[in-house]
N, C-alpha and C positions, 0 to 999 in steps of 0.2 A: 504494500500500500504506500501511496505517497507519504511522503515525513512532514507536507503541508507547513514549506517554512514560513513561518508569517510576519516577515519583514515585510514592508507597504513602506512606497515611497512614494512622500509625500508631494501635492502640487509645483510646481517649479519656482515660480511665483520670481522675484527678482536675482537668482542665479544663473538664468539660462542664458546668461551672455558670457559665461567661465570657461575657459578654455576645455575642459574635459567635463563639460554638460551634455548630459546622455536626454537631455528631452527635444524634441520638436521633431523633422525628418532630416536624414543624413544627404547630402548630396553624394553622387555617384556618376560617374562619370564611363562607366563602364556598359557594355551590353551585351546580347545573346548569350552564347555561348560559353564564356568569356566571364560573364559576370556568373552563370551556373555554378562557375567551377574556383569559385571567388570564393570562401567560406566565410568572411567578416560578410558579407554582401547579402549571399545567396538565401533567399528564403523558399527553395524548391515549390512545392506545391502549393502555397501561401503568399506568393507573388499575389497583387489583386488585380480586376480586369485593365485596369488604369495603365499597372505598372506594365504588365504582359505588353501595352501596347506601349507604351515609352520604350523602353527596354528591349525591344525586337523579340520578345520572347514568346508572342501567341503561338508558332507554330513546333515551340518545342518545348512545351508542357503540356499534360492531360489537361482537358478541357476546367473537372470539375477544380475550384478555388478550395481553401482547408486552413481551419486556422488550426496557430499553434498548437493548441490544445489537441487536436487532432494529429498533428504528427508525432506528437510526445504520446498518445494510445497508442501510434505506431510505431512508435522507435519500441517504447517497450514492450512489448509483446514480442520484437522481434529477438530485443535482451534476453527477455525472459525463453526464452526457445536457444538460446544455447548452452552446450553442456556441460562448459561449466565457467568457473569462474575466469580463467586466463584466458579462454574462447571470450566470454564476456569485455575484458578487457581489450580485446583485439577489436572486436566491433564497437567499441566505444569511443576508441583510437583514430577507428576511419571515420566513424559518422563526426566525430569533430576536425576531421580533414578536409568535410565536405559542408555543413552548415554547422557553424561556431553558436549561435544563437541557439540551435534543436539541442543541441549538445549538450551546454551548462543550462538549457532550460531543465530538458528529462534529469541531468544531475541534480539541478537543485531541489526538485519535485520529489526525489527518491533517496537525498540522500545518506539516508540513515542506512538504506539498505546497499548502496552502492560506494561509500565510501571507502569500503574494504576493497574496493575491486580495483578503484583507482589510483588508489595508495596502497600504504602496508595491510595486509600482506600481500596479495598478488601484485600488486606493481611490484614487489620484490622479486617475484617467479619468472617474471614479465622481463627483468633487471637482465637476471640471472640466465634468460635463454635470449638476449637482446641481438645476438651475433646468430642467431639458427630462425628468430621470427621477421630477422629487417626486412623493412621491405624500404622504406622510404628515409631520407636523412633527414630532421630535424636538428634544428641549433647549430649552435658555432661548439667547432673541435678545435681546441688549439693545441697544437704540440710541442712540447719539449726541448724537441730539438729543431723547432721552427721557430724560438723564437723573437726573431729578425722580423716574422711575419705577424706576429700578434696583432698591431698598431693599425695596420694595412687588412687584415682579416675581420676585425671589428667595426673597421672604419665603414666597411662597406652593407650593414645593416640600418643605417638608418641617420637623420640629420641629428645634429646636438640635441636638438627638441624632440625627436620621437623616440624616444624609450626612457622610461617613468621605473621600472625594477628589472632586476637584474640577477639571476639564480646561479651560480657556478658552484661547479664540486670536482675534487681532483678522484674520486672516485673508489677511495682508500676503504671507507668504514660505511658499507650503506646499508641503512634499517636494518643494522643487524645482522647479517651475511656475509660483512669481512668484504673484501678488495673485489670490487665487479669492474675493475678497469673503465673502458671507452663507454660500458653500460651506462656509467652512469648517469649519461646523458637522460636519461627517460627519470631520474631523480629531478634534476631540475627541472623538467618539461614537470612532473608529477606536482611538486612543489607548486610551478605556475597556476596551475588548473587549480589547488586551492585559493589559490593568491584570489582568481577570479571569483571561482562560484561561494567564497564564504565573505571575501575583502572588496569584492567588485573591480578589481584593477581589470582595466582596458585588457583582453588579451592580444592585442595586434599594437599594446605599447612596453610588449615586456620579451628579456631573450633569455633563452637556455643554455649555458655553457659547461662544456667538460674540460678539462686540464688533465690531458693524454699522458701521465708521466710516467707509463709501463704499468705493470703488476707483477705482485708477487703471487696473485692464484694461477697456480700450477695445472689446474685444469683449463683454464682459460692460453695458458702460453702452448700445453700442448691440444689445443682443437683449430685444426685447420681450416673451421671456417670463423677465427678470431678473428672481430675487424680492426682491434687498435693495437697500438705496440707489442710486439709481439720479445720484451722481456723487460728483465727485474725494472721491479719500481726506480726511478732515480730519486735521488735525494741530494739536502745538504746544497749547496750554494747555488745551482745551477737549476733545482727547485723554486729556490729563495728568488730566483732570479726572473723565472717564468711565472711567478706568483707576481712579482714587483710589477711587470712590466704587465700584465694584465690590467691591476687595479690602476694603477696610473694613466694605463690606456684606457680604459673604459670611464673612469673622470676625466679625461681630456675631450673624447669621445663623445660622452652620452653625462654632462656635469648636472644634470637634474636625476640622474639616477640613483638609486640604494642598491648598495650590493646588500646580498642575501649570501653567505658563506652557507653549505649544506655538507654536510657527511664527507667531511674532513677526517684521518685519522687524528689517532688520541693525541701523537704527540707534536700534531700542526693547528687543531683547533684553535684552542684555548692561544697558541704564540701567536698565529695570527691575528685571532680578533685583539690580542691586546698590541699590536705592533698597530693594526689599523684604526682603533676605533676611536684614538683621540685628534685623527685628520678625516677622517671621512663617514659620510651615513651609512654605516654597516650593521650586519646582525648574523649573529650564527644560531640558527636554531637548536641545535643539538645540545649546544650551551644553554643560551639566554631564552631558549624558545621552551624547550622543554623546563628549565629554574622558574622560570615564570610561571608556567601553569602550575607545577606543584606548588608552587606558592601559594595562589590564589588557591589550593585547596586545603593548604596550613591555614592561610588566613582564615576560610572558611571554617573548617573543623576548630581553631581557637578561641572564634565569637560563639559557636555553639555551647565550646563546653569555657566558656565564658574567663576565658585565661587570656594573658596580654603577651606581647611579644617576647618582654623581660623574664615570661617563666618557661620560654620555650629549651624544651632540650631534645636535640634532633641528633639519632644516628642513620644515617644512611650505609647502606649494606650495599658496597659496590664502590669502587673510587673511580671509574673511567671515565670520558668522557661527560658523560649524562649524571652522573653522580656528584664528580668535583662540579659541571656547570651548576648545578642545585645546588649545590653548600655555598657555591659562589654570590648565589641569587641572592640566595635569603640571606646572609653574611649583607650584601650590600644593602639589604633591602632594608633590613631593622637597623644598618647604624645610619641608612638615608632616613628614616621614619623615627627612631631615638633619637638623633642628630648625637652619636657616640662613635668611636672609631671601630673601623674594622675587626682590628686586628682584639679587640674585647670580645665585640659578637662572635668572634670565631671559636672563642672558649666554649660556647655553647652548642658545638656542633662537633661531632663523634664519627668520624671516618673507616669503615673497615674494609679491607681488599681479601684476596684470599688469601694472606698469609695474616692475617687476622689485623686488629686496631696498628692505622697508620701511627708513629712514634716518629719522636724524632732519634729512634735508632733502628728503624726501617730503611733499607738501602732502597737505589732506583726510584727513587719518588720523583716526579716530577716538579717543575718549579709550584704548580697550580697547588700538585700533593701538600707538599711542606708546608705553608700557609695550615692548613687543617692539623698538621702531625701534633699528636699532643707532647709534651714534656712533664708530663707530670702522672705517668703510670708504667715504671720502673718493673716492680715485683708483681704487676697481675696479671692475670691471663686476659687473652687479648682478641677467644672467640666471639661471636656475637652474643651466644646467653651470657656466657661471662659479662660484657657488657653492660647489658642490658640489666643485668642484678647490680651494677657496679652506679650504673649512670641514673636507673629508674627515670628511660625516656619518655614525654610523652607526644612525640612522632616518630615514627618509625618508618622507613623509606628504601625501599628494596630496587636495584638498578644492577642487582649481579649476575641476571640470566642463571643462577643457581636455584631449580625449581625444589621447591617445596621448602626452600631453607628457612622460611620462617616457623618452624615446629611448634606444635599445641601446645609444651613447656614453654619456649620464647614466648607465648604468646600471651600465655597465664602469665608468666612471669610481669610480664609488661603490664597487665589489665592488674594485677593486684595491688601496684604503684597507682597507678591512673584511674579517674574515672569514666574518661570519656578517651582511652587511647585513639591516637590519629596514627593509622595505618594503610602507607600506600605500597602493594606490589607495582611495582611500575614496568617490568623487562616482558620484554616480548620477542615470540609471540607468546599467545596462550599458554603452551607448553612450559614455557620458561618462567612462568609465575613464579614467586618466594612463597606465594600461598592464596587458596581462592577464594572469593568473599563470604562464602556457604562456609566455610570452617572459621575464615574469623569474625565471623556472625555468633559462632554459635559457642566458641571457645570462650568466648566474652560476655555472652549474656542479650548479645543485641546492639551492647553499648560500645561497640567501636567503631569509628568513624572512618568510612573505606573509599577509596578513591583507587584505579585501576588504569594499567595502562594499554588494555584491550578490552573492547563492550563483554559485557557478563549480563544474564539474564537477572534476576530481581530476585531476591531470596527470602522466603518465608519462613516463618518464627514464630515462638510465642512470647515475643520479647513487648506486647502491647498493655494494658491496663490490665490487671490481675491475670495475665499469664493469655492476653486472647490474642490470636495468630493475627500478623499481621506481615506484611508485604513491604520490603524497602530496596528501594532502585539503589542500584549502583553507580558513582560518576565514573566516568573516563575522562584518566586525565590527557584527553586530546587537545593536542599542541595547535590545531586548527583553531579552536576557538582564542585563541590568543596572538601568534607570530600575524595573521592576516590584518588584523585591527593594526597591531604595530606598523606593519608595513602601509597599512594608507595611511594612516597618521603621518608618518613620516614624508610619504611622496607629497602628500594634499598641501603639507605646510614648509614643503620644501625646505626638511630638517639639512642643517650642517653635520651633525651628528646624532646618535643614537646615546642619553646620557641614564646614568642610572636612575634621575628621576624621572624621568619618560617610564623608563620601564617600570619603576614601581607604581607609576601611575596606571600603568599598563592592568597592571595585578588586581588593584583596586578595583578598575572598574568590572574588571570580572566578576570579583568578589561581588560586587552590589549586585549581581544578575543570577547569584546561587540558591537555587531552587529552596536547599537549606536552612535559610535565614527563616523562612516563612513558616517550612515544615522541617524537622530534625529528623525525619526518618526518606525525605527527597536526598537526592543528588547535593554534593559539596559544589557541583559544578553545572553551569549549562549544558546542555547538549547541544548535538549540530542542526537542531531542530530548529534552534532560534538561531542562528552562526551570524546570520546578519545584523540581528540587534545587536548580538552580543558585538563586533567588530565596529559600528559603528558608535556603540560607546567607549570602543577601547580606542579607537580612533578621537573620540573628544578629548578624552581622557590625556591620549598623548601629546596631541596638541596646543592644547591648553597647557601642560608640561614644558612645549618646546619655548612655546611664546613666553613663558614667565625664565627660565633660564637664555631668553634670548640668542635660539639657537635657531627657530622658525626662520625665513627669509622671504616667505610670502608674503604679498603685502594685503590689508583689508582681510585678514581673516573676524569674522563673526566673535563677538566675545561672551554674549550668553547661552546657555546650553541648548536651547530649542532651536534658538537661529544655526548655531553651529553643526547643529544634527544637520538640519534640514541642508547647508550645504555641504556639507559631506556628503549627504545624500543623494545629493543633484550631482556631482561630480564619481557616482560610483556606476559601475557597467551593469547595465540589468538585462537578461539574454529575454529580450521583447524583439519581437519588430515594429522598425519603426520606421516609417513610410522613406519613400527614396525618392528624390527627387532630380533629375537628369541634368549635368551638368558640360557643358564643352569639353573636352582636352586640355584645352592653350587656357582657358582659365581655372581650372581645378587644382584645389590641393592635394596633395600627395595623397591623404588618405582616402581623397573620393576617388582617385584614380587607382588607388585600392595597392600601392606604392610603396605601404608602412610595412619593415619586416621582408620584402622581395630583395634579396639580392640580386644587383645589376641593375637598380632602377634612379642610381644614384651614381654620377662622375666620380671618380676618385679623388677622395676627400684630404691624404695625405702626400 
């Protein structure tokens, strides 16, 4: 059934003269044929009589006329009739190859059930067989050992104004799967398409990049129908070097743009975003995307069980990427929100890898590690129940892919401390859970507060008024409802940078949208049921953020919240059609001539 998102955008009313105002009809410049095979353009069977005859299109489309609504019964049905999920993904792939509007419309109509298809997990299957299903290139490849040509390969996507966000991934650590090389192209395409159907960004103003620098998967170097480098990963200066000259190219390039860092390995993430993020509008999800949203499910679970920042005590079970970005989050987030330093909130945060509690007599830690390493537990043992009897947390935050590791002992242990423990398994997929909410439901009485990093069905109990069964939803802590908001915020107010109070700002307004607040036994979190709201206040939110640290360089942004919604609103992509109106050649802009995003439609720009 559709997931019936109920974002509604509002009248236009005095925005519609903004450069990325999605209301009135688009000019087009384009016809027959021609414009068919346009995908921003083309509205296949939904052309109206008008247009058929502007457009040279009466004699090659079926007579009958069909609105959208009718081809999204069509598209899915025709979904729903393949066998399975990675076939699903294939056709989901072409039909947005062919109408971009039918596309993100049936996505956003279904998305609760379709989200899995287009992301993790089968876009990871999708990832993973990317060299045996191609058929078509998407995005910019840059390589390695090309790069002489980076400057000159990017240059040719598009003028300094048409491209608004920007996804690249060197391909090292994707969703989990370890090193998918040239794959990982379809990571950043995957990313874009949330960008769109949750954050509204224009998709014909955003590009997909891969950073070719070999692999070390061993299966991929021996299959001969590898399409990218075919050996070991390179690293180390000449990396450092193809990284540099990327982002400097793409700010010189495309200077209204936000990079988007994606599924970096462990030990370029974290160096990167902190090498880039005090010259440029950047964001790494896998850090700051995923910190974020647990966040706003700590925040959540701590207004419930009615505790303040200053009593928080958080071990996270897992130090990698997505673990140190979370201790990083929240570490900045309460000393931005206490106005206290860092390196104090850090005390309150409890690190464990698998050689048990980071120390500062743990060797190989990373620079990000150390920051967390404690100094002050010499003689104890350093497992997680040990821990956990040691710290008496009351968050507990699982990112180890060690399934079941949070045991019904850890877990009593923990709930005998706490009244209301806040426990998130977060690794995925499913299988890799620390533990399922049906167990720590029931290990605890009812009274733990759970938040997941894959959907789980809603679990029954007799945890309600004198013991009577009742039914509580589970959040996912999905990073959609949060990095998407970030990133229009950021584009709309044409941020200088990405600063920690943006992002806590980011958090908050999550928080305000958690089902929880209302009811204690709802979701810590929205769903993607409402992705739109939820993005469009995380978008005020950040905004409002940039403007007061004076990072924003828009001019005339809206200063109180309803005016500010509404232009957000009017500036976000909404897969409608919207009438077309015929425009010459010799005076059309790039995007009516349908221009934005073609390579070859632009002189050389270098």
């Amino acid at each position: 059934m559709p997931s019936h998102n109920q974002y509604k955008k509002p009248p236009a009313l005095k925005f519609s003269h903004l450069p990325l105002s999605t209301s009135g009809p688009l000019e087009c410049a384009l016809n027959g044929t021609v414009l068919l095979n346009h995908p921003y353009f083309n509205k296949g069977s939904a052309f109206t009589k008008e247009e058929r005859r502007d457009f040279a299109l009466a004699g090659l489309l079926p007579p009958s006329i069909q609105t959208l609504e009718q081809q999204v019964q069509r598209a899915y049905e025709q979904y729903s009739s393949c066998p399975d999920d990675l076939a699903k993904n294939t056709f989901l792939s072409s039909l947005k190859e062919q109408n971009e509007v039918l596309y993100f419309k049936l996505l956003l109509d279904h998305l609760k059930e379709m989200l899995s298809v287009v992301y993790t997990p089968t876009e990871g299957e999708a990832i993973q067989r990317y060299s045996r299903i191609f058929r078509r290139p998407q995005g910019v490849f840059l390589n390695i050992h090309d790069i002489d040509r980076v400057h000159h390969d990017l240059s040719l996507w598009g003028t300094e104004v048409d491209i608004d966000y920007i996804v690249v991934t060197d391909g090292e650590q994707i969703l989990g799967i370890g090193d998918q090389g040239c794959g990982g192209i379809l990571i950043s395409i995957a990313k874009l398409i949330l960008m769109t159907v949750c954050g509204g960004m224009h998709p014909n103003r955003v590009l997909p990049v891969v950073l070719d620098c070999g692999t070390d998967n061993e299966a991929l170097l021996n299959d001969p129908l590898y399409l990218g480098l075919k050996e070991k990963r390179i690293r180390g200066e000449k990396y450092d070097k193809l990284v540099e000259t990327f982002v400097k190219s793409a700010r010189e390039l495309y200077p209204k743009a936000y990079i988007h860092f994606e599924d970096f390995g462990f030990w370029n993430a974290r160096r990167l975003l902190d090498k880039w993020r005090p010259e440029i509008p950047c964001f790494n999800d896998d850090v700051q995307g995923t910190g974020c949203v647990t966040l706003a499910a700590i925040f959540a679970g701590l207004h419930i069980s009615k505790q303040k920042l200053g009593d928080l005590r958080l071990v996270i079970f897992g130090a990698g990427t997505a673990g140190v970005g979370i201790a990083d989050q929240v570490r900045d987030a309460i000393a931005t929100e206490r106005g206290v330093s860092k390196k104090e909130v850090a005390k309150q945060i409890w690190l464990i890898d698998k050689q048990g509690l980071l120390t500062d007599k743990t060797k190989g830690l990373s620079d990000s590690q150390k920051t967390f390493a404690r100094k002050d537990w010499s003689d104890k043992k350093s497992d997680l129940l040990s821990v956990v009897k040691e710290v008496k947390p009351n968050v507990l935050v699982g990112t180890s892919t060690a399934p079941k590791s949070f045991t019904e002992e850890i877990v009593r242990e923990m709930a005998s401390h706490v009244e209301r423990p806040i426990i998130l398994p977060l690794s995925n997929p499913t299988k890799l859970h620390e533990a399922v909410p049906a167990d720590l439901l029931k290990w605890t009485d009812g009274k733990a507060l759970v938040a997941t990093g894959s959907p789980f069905r809603p679990v029954k109990g007799p945890w309600g008024e004198d013991g009577k069964e009742i039914e509580m939803e589970v959040a996912e802590c999905n990073n959609s409802v949060v990095f998407p908001g970030i990133g229009l915020g950021g584009v709309l107010c044409r941020t200088k940078l990405v600063t920690d109070k943006m992002l806590v700002a980011a958090v908050n307004g999550v928080v305000e949208m958690s089902p929880a607040l209302e009811d204690d036994t709802a979701p810590l979190l929205p769903g993607v049921d409402v992705v739109r709201e939820v993005s469009v206040r995380v978008a005020r939110k950040v905004i409002q953020a940039a403007v007061e640290e004076g990072v924003a360089t828009e001019k005339r942004i809206p200063e109180g919240d309803e005016e500010l919604d509404g232009w957000i609103m009017e500036q976000m992509w909404d897969p409608v059609y919207r009438p077309l109106t015929y425009v010459e050649a010799h005076t059309a802009s790039r995007q009516a001539k349908g221009e934005l995003r073609v390579v070859g439609s632009l002189p050389q720009r270098d």
